[in-house]
PDB file of N, CA, C, O and CB in Angstrom:
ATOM      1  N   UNK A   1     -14.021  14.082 -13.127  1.00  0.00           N
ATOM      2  CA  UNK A   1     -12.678  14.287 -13.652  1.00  0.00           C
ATOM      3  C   UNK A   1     -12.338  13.133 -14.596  1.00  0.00           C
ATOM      4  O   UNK A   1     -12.785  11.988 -14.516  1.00  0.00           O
ATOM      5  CB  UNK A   1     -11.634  14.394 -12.495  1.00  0.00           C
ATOM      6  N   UNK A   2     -11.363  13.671 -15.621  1.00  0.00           N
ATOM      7  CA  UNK A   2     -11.689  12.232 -16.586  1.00  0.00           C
ATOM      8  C   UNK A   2     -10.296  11.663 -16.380  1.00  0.00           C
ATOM      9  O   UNK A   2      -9.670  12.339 -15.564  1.00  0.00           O
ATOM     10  CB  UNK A   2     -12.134  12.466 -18.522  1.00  0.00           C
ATOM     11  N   UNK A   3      -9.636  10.664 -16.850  1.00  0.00           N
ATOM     12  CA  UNK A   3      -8.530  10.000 -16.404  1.00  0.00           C
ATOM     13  C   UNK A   3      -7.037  11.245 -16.926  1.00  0.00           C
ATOM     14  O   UNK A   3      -6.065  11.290 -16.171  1.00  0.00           O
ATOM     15  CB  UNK A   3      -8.587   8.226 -17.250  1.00  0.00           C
ATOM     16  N   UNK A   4      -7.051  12.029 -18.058  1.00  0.00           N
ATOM     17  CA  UNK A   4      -6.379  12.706 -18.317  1.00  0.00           C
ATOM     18  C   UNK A   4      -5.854  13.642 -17.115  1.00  0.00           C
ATOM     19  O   UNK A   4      -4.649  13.790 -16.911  1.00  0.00           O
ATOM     20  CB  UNK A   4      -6.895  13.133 -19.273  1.00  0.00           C
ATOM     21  N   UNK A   5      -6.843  14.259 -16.342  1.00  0.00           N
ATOM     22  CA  UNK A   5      -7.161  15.040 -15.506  1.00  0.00           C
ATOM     23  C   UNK A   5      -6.013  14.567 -14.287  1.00  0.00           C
ATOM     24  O   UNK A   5      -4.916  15.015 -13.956  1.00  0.00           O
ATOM     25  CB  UNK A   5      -8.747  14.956 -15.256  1.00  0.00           C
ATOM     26  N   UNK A   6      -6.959  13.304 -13.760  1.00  0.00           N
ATOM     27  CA  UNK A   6      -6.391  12.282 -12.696  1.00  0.00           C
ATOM     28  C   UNK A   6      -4.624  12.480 -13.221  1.00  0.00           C
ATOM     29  O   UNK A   6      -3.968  13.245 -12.514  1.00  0.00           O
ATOM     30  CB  UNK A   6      -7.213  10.324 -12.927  1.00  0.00           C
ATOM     31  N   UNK A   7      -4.024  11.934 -14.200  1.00  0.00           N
ATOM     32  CA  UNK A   7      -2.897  11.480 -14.386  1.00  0.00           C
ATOM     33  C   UNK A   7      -2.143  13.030 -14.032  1.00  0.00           C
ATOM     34  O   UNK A   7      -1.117  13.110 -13.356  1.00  0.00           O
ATOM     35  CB  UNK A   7      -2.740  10.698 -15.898  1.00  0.00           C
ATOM     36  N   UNK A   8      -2.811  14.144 -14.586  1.00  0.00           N
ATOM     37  CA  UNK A   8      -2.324  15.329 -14.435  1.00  0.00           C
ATOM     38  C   UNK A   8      -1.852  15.635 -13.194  1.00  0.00           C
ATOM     39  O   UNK A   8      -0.693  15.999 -12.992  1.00  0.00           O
ATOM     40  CB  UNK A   8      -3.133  16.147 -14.781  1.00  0.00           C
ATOM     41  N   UNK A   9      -2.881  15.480 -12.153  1.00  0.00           N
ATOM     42  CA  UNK A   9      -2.433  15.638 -10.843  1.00  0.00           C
ATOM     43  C   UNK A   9      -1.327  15.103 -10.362  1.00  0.00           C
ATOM     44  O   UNK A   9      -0.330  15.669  -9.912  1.00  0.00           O
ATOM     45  CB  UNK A   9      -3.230  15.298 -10.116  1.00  0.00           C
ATOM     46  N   UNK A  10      -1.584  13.856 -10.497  1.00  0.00           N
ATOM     47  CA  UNK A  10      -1.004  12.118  -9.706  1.00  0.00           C
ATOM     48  C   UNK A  10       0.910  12.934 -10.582  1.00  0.00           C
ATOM     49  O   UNK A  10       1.941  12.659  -9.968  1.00  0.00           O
ATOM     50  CB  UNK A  10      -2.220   9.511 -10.996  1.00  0.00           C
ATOM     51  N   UNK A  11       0.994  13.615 -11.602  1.00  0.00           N
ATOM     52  CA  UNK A  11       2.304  13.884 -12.510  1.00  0.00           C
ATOM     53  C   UNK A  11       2.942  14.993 -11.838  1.00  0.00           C
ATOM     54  O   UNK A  11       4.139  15.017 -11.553  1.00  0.00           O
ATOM     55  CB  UNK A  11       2.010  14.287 -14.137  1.00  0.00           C
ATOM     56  N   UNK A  12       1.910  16.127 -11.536  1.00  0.00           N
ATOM     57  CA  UNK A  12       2.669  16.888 -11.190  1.00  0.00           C
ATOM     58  C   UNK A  12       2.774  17.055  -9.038  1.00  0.00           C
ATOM     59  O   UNK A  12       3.344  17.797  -8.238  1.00  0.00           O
ATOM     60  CB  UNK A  12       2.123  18.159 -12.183  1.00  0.00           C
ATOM     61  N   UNK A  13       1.738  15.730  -8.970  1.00  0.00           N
ATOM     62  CA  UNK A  13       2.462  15.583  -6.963  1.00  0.00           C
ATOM     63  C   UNK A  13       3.919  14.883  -7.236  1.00  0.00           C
ATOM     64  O   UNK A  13       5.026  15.252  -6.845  1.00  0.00           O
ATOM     65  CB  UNK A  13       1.243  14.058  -5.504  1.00  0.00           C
ATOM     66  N   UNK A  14       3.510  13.610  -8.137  1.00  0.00           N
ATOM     67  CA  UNK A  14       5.327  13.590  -8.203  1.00  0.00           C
ATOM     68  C   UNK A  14       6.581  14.197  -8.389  1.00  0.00           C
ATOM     69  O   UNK A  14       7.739  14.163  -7.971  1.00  0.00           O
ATOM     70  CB  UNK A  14       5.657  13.101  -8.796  1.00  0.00           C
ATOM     71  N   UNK A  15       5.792  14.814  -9.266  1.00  0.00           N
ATOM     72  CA  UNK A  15       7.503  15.851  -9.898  1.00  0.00           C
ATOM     73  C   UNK A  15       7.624  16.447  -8.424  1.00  0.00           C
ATOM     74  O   UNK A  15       8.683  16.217  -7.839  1.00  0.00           O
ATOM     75  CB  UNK A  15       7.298  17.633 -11.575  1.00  0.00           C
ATOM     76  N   UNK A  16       6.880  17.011  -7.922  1.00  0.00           N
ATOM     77  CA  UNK A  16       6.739  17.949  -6.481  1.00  0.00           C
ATOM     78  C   UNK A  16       7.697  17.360  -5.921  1.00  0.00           C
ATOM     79  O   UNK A  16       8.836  17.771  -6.145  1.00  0.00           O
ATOM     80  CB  UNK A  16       5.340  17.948  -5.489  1.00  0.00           C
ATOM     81  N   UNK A  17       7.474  16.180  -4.998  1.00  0.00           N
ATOM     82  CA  UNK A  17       8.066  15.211  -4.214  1.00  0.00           C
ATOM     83  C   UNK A  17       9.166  14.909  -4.790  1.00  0.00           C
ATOM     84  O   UNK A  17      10.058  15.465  -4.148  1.00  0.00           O
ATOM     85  CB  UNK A  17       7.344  14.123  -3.974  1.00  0.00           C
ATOM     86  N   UNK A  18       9.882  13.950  -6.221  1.00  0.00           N
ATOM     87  CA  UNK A  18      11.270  14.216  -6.784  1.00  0.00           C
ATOM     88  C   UNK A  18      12.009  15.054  -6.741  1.00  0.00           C
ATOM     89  O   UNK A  18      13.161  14.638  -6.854  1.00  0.00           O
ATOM     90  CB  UNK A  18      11.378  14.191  -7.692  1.00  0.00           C
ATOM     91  N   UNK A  19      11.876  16.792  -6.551  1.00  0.00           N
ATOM     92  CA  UNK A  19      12.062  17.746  -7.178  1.00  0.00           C
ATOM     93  C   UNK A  19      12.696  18.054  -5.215  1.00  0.00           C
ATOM     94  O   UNK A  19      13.842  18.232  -4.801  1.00  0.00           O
ATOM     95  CB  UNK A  19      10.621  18.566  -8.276  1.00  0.00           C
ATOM     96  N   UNK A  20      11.614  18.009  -4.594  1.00  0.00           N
ATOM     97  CA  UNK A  20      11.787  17.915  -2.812  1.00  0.00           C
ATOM     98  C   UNK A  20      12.723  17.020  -2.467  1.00  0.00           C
ATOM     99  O   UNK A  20      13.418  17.456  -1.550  1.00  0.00           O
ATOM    100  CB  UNK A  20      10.469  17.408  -1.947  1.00  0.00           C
ATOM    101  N   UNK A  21      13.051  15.856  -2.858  1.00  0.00           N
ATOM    102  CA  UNK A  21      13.749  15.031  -2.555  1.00  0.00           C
ATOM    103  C   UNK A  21      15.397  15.102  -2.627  1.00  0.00           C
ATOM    104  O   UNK A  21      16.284  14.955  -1.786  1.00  0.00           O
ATOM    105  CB  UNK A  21      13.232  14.205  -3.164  1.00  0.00           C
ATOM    106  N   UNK A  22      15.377  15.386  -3.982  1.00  0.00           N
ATOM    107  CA  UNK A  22      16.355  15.666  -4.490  1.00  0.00           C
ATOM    108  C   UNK A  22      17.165  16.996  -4.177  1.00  0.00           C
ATOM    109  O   UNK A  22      18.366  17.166  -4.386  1.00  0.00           O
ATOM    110  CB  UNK A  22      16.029  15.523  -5.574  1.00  0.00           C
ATOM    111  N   UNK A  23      16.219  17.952  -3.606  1.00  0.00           N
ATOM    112  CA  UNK A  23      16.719  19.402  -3.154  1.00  0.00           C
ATOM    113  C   UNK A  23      17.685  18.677  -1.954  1.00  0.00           C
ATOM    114  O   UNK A  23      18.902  18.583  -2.113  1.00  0.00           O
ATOM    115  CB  UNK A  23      15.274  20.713  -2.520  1.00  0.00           C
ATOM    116  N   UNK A  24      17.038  18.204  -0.805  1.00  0.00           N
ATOM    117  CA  UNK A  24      16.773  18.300   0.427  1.00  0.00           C
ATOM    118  C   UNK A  24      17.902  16.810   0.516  1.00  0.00           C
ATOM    119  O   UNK A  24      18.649  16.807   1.495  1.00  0.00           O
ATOM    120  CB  UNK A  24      14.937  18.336   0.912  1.00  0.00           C
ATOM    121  N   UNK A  25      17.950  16.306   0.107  1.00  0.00           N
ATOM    122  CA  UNK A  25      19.194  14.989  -0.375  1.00  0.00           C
ATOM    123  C   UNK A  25      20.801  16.544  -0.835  1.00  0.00           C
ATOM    124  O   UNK A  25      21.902  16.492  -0.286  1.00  0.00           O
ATOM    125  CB  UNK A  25      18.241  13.516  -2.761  1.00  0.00           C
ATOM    126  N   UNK A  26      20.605  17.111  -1.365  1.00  0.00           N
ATOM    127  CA  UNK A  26      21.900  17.668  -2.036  1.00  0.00           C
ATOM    128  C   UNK A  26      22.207  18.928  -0.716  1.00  0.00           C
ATOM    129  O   UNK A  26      23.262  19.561  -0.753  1.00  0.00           O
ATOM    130  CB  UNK A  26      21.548  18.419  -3.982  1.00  0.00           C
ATOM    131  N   UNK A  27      21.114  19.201   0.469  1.00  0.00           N
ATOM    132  CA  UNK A  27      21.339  19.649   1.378  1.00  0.00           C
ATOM    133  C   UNK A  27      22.066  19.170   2.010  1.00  0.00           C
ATOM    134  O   UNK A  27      23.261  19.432   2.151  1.00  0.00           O
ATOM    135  CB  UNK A  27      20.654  19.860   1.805  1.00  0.00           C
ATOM    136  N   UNK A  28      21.237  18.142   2.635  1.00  0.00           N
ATOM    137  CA  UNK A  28      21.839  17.415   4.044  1.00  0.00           C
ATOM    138  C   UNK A  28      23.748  16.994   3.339  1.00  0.00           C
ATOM    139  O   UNK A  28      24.812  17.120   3.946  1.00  0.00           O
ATOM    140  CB  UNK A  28      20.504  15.415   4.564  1.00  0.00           C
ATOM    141  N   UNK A  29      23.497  16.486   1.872  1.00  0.00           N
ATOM    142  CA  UNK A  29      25.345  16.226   1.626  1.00  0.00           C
ATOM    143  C   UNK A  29      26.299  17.698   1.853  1.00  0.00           C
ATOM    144  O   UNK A  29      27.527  17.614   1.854  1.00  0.00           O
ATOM    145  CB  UNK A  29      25.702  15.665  -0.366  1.00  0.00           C
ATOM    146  N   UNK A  30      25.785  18.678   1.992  1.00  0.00           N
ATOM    147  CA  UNK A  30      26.521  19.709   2.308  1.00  0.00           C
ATOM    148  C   UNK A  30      26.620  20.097   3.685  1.00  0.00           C
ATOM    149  O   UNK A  30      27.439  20.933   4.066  1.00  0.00           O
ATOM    150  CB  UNK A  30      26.130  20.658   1.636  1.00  0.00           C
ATOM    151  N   UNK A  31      25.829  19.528   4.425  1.00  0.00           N
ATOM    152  CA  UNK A  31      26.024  20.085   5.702  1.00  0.00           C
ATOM    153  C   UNK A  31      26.170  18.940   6.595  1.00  0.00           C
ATOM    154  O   UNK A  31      25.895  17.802   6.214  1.00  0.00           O
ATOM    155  CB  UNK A  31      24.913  21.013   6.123  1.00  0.00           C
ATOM    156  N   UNK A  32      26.717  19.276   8.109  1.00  0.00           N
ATOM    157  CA  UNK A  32      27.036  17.856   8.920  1.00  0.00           C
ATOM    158  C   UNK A  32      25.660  18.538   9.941  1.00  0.00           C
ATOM    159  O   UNK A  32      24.820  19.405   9.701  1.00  0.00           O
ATOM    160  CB  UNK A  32      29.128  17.520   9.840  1.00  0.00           C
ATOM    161  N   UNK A  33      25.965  17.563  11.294  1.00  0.00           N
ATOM    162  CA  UNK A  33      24.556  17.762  12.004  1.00  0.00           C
ATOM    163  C   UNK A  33      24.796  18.981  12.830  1.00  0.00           C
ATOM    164  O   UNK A  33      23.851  19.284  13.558  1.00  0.00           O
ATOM    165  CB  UNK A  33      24.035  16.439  12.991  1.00  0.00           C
ATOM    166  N   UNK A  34      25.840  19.742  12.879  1.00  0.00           N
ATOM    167  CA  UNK A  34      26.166  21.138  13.731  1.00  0.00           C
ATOM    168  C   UNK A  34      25.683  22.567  13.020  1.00  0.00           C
ATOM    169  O   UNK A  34      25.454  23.709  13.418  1.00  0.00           O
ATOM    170  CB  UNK A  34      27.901  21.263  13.935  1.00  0.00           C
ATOM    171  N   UNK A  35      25.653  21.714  11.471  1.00  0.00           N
ATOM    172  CA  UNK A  35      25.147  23.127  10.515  1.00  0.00           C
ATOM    173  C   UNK A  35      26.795  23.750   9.734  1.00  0.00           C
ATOM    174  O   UNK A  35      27.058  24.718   9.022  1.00  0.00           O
ATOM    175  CB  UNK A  35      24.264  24.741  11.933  1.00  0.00           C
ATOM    176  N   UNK A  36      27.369  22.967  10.139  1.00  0.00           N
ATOM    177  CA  UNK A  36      28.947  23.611   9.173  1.00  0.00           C
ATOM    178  C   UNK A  36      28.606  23.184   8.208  1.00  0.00           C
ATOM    179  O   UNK A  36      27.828  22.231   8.153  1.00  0.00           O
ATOM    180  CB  UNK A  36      30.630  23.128   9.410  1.00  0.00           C
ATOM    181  N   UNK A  37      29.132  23.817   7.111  1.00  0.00           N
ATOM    182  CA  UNK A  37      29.508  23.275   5.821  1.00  0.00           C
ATOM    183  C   UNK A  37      30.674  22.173   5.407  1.00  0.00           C
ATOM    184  O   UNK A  37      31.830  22.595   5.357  1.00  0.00           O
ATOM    185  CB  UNK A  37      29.788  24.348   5.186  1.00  0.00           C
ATOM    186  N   UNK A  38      30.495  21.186   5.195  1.00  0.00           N
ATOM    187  CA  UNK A  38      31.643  20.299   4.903  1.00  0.00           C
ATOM    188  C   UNK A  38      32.903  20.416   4.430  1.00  0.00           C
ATOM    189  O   UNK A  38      33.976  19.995   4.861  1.00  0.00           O
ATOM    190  CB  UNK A  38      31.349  19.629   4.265  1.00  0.00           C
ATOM    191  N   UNK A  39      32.477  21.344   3.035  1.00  0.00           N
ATOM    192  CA  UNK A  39      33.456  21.365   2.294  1.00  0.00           C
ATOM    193  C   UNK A  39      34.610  22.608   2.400  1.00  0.00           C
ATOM    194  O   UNK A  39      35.579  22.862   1.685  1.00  0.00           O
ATOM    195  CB  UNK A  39      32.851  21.264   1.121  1.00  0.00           C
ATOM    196  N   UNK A  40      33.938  23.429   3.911  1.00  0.00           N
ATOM    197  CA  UNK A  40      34.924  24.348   3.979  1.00  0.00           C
ATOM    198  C   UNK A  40      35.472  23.418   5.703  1.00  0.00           C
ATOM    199  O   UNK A  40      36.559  23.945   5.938  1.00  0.00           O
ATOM    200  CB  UNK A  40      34.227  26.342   3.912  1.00  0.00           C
ATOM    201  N   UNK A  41      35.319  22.848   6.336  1.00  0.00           N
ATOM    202  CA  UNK A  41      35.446  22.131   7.310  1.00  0.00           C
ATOM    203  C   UNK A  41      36.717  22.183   7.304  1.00  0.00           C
ATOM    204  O   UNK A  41      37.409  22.955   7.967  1.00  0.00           O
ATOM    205  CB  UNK A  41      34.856  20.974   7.332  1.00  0.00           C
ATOM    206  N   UNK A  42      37.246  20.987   6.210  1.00  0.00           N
ATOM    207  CA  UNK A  42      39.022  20.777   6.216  1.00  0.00           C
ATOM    208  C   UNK A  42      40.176  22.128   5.781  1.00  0.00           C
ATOM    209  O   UNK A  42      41.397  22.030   5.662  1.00  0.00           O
ATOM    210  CB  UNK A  42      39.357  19.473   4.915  1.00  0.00           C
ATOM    211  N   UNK A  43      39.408  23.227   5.624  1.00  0.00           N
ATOM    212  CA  UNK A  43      39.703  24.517   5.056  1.00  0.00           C
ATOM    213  C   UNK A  43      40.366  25.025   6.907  1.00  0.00           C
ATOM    214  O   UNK A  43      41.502  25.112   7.373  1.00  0.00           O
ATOM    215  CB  UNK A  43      37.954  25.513   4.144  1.00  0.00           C
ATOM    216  N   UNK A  44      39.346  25.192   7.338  1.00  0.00           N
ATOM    217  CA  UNK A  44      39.124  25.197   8.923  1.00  0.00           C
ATOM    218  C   UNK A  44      40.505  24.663   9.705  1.00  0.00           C
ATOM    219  O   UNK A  44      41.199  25.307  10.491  1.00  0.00           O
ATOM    220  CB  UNK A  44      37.756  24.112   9.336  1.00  0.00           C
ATOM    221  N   UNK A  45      40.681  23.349   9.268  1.00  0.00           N
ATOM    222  CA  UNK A  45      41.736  22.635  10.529  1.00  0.00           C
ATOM    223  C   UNK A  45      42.665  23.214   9.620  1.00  0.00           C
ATOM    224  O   UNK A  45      43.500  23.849  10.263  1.00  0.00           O
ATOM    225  CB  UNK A  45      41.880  20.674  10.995  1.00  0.00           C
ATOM    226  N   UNK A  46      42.844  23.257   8.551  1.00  0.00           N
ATOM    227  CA  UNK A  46      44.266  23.050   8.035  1.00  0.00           C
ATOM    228  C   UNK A  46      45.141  24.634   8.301  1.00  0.00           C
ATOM    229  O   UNK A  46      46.315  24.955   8.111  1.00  0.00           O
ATOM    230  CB  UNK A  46      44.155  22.559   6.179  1.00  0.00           C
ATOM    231  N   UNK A  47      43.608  25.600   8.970  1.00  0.00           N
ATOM    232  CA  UNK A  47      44.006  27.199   8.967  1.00  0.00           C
ATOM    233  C   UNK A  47      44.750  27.028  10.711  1.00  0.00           C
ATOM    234  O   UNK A  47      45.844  27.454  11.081  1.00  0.00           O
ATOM    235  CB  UNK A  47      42.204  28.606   8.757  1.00  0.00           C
ATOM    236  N   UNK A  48      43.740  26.284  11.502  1.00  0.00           N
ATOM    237  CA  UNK A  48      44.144  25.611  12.784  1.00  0.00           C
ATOM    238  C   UNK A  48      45.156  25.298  13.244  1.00  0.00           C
ATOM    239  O   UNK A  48      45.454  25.459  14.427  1.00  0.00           O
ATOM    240  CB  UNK A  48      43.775  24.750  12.940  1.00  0.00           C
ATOM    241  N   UNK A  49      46.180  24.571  11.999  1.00  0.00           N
ATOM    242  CA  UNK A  49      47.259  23.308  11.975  1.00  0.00           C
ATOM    243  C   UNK A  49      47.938  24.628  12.053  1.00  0.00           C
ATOM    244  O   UNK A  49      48.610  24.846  13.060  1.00  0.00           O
ATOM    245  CB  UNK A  49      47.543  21.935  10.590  1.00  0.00           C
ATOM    246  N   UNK A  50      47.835  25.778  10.888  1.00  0.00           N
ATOM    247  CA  UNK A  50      48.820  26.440  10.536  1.00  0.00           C
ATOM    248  C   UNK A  50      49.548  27.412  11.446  1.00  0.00           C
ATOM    249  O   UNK A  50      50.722  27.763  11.556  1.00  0.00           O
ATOM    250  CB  UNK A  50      48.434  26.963   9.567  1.00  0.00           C
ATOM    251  N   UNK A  51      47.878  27.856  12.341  1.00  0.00           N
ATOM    252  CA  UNK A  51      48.123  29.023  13.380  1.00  0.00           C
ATOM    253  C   UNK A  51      48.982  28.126  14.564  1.00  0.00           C
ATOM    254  O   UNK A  51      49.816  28.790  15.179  1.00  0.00           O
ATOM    255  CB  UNK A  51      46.450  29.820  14.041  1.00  0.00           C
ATOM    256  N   UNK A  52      48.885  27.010  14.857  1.00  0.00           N
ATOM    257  CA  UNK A  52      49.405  26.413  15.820  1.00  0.00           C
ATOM    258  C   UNK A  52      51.244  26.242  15.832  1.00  0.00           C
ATOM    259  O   UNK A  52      51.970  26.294  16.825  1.00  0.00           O
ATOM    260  CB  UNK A  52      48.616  25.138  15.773  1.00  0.00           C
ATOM    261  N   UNK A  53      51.655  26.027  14.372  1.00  0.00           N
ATOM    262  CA  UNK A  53      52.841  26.016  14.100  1.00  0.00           C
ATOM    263  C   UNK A  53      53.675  27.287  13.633  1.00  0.00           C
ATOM    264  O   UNK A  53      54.875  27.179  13.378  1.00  0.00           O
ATOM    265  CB  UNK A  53      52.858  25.132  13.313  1.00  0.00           C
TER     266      UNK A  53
END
């Protein structure tokens, strides 16, 4: 394999792994450790607050 070859690989395991990283990073910020979604979370109490009053 000649060095062109090599770099080819070694380019596209990275992009792989960046590409994984970055998915799996913009996951976990959407979700907490129960599996809710965050950003409907405070949607949740504030429907909570409302039914209560």
């Amino acid at each position: 394999m000649s060095f062109g070859d090599i770099f080819y690989v070694f380019a596209i395991v990275l992009f792989s792994f960046m590409t994984f990283t970055i998915i799996r990073g913009n996951f976990l910020r959407k979700f907490d450790n129960e599996g809710n979604r965050l950003d409907l979370k405070d949607k949740e109490k504030e429907e909570e607050k409302d039914k209560k009053d």
